[in-house]
C-alpha positions as CSV (number, residue, x, y, z in Angstrom):
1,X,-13.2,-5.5,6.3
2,X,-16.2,-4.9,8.3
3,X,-14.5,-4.7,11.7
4,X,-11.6,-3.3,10.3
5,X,-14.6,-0.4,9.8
6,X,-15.6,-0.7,13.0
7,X,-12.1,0.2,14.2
8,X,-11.5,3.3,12.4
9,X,-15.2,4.6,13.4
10,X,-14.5,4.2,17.5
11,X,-11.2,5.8,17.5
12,X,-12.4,8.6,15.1
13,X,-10.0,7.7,12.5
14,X,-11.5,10.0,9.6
15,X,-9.6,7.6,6.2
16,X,-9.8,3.6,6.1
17,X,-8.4,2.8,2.2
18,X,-8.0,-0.7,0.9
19,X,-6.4,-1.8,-2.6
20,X,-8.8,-4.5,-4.3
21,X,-6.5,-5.1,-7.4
22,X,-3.9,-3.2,-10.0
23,X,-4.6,-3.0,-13.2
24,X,-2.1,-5.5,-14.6
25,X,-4.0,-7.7,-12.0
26,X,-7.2,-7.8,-13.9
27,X,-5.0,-8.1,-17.4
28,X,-2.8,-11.1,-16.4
29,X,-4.3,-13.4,-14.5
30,X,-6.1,-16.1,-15.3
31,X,-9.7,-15.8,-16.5
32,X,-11.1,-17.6,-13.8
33,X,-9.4,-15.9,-11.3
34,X,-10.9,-12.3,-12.7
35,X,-14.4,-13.6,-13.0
36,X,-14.1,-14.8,-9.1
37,X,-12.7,-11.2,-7.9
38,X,-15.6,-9.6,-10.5
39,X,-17.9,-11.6,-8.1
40,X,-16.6,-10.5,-4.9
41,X,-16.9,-6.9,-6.0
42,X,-20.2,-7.2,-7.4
43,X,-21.6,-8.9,-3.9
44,X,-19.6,-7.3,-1.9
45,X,-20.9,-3.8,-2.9
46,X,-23.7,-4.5,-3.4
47,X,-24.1,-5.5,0.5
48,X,-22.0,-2.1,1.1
49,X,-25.0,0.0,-0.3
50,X,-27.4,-1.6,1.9
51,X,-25.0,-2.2,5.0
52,X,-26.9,-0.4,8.1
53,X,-23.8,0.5,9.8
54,X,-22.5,2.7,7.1
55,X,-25.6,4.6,6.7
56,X,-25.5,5.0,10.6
57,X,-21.9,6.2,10.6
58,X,-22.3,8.3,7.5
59,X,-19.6,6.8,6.1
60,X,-19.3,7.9,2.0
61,X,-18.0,5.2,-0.2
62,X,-14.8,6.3,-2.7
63,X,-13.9,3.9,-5.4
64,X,-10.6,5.0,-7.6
65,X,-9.2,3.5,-10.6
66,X,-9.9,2.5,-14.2
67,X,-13.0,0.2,-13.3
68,X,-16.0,1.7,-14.8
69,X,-13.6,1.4,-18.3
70,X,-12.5,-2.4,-17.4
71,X,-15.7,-3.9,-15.4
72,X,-19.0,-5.8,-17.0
73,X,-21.8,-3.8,-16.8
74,X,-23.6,-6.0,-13.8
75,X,-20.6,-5.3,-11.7
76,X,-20.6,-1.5,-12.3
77,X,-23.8,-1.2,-11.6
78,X,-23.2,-2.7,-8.0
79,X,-20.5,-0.5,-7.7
80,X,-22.2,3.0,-8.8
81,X,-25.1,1.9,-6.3
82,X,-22.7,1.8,-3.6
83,X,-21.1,5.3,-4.5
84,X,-24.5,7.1,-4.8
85,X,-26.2,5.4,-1.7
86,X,-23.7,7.0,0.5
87,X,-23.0,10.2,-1.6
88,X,-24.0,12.9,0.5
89,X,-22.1,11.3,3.6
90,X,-18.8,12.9,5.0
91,X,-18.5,11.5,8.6
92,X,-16.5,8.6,7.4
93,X,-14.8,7.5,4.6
94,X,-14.1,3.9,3.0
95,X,-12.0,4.2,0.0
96,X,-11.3,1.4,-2.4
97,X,-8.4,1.0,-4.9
98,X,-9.7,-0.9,-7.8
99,X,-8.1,-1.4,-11.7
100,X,-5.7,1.4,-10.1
101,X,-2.3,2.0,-10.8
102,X,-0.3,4.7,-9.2
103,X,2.1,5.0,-12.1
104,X,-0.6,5.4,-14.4
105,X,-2.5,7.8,-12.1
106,X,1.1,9.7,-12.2
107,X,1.8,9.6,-15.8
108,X,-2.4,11.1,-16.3
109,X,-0.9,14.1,-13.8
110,X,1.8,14.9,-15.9
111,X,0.1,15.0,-19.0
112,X,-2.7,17.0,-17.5
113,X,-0.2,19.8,-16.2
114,X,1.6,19.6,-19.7
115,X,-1.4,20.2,-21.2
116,X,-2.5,23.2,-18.3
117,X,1.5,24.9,-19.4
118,X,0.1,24.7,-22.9
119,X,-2.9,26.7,-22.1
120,X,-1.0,29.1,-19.7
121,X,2.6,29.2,-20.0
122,X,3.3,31.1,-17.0
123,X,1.6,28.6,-14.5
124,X,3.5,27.7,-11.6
125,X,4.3,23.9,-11.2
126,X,3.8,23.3,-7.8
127,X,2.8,20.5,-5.5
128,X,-0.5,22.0,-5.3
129,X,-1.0,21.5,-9.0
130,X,0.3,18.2,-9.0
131,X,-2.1,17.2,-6.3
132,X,-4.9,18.8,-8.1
133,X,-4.5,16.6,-11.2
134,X,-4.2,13.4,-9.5
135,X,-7.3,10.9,-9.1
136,X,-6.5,10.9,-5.4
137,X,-6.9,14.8,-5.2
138,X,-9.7,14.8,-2.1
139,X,-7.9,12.3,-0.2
140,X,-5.6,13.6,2.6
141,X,-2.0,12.5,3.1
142,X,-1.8,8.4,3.9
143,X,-0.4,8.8,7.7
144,X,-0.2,4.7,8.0
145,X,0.1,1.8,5.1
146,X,-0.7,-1.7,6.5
147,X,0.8,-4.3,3.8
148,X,-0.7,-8.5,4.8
149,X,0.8,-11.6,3.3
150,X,4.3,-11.1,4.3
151,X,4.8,-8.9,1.0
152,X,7.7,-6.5,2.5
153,X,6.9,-4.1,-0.9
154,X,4.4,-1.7,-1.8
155,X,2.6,-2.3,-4.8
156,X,2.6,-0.7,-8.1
157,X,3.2,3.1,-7.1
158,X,-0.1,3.2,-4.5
159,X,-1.0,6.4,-4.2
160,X,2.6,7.7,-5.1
161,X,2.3,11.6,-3.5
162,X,0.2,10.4,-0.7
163,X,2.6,8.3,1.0
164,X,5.6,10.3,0.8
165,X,5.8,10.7,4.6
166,X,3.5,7.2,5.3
167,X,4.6,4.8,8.0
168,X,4.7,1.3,6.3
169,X,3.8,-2.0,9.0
170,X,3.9,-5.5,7.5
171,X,2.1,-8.3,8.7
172,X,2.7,-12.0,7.9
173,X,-0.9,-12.4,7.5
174,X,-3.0,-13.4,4.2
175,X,-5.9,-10.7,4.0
176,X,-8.6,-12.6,5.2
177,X,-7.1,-13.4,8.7
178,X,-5.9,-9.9,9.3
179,X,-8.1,-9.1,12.1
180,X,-9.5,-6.1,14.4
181,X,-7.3,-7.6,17.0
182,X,-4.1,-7.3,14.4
183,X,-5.3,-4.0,12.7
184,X,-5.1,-2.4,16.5
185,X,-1.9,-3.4,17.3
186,X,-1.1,-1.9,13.8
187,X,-2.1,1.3,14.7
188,X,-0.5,1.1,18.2
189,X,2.7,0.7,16.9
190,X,2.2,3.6,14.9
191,X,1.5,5.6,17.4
192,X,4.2,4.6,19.5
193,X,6.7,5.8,16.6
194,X,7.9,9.1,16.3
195,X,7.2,11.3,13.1
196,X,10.5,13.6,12.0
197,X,9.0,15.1,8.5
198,X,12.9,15.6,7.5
199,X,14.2,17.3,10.9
């Protein structure tokens, strides 16, 4: 993840986002396999909040999802310290999907708006709105979704209004072996591709 980092920072790429697990991923699998991922998040963010390189870059930490309602408290704490060592940071951003679920994060949305026409019965629905009420509603439009492991999907509705217009790139590569070296030819071939938007 680190070098993927150091990427993004070099060629000024403003967004790096990676999803660390759904919800249903922390609900059905085995208990073993949960406590290990808790472990990774708790040490890896914990190394996050201290990291030197992303107090040099500025780079502001964003985690989305349902963990602080799902995760033991010594994780959380990892996880908040991470979030409010880099709070006041805006050069860079490293945004992590974790206990998230884009279908859930849609159905919140609608229920919030429902709730807004209740209030004010005149209120215009509008994309706007929509984007508002989502948990993703400071992140900007996802121009580039890299998916590893030879999964040819996406995965449970990520960041559903986002990635309307998102180039997808699939790699046969297990997450820990995608490299700088592959993440680069990722976003070459991106920008190699031309974007219509629907003309």
């Amino acid at each position: 993840m680190n070098e993927l980092a150091d990427v993004v920072v070099e060629l000024g790429i403003p967004h790096l986002s990676f999803w660390g697990s759904s919800e249903d991923n922390l609900k059905k699998r085995p208990a073993r396999e949960v406590d290990f991922l808790l472990g990774v998040f708790k040490k890896k963010f914990l190394e996050l909040s201290e990291d030197k390189k992303i107090h040099k870059n500025k780079t502001k930490i964003n985690i989305l999802g349902k963990w602080r309602e799902q995760f033991p408290k010594d994780v959380k704490e990892s996880m908040e310290k991470a979030i409010e060592a880099t709070r006041g940071y805006n050069n860079f951003f490293l945004n992590f999907f974790i206990a998230y679920s884009g279908t859930s994060e849609m159905i919140g949305a609608v229920k919030s708006i429902a709730e807004k026409t209740k209030e004010d019965p005149k209120l215009e629905i509008s994309g706007e709105l929509l984007k508002n009420c989502l948990l993703t509603r400071d992140l900007p439009p996802v121009d580039l979704i890299v998916r590893t492991g030879g999964e040819p999907h996406l995965s449970d509705g990520f960041m559903m209004w986002e990635t309307a217009n998102a180039q997808l790139y699939f790699s046969n590569k297990l997450w820990p072996d995608f490299t700088a070296a592959d993440f680069r030819e990722a976003i070459e071939d991106y920008t190699r591709r031309g974007r219509r938007y629907g003309r």
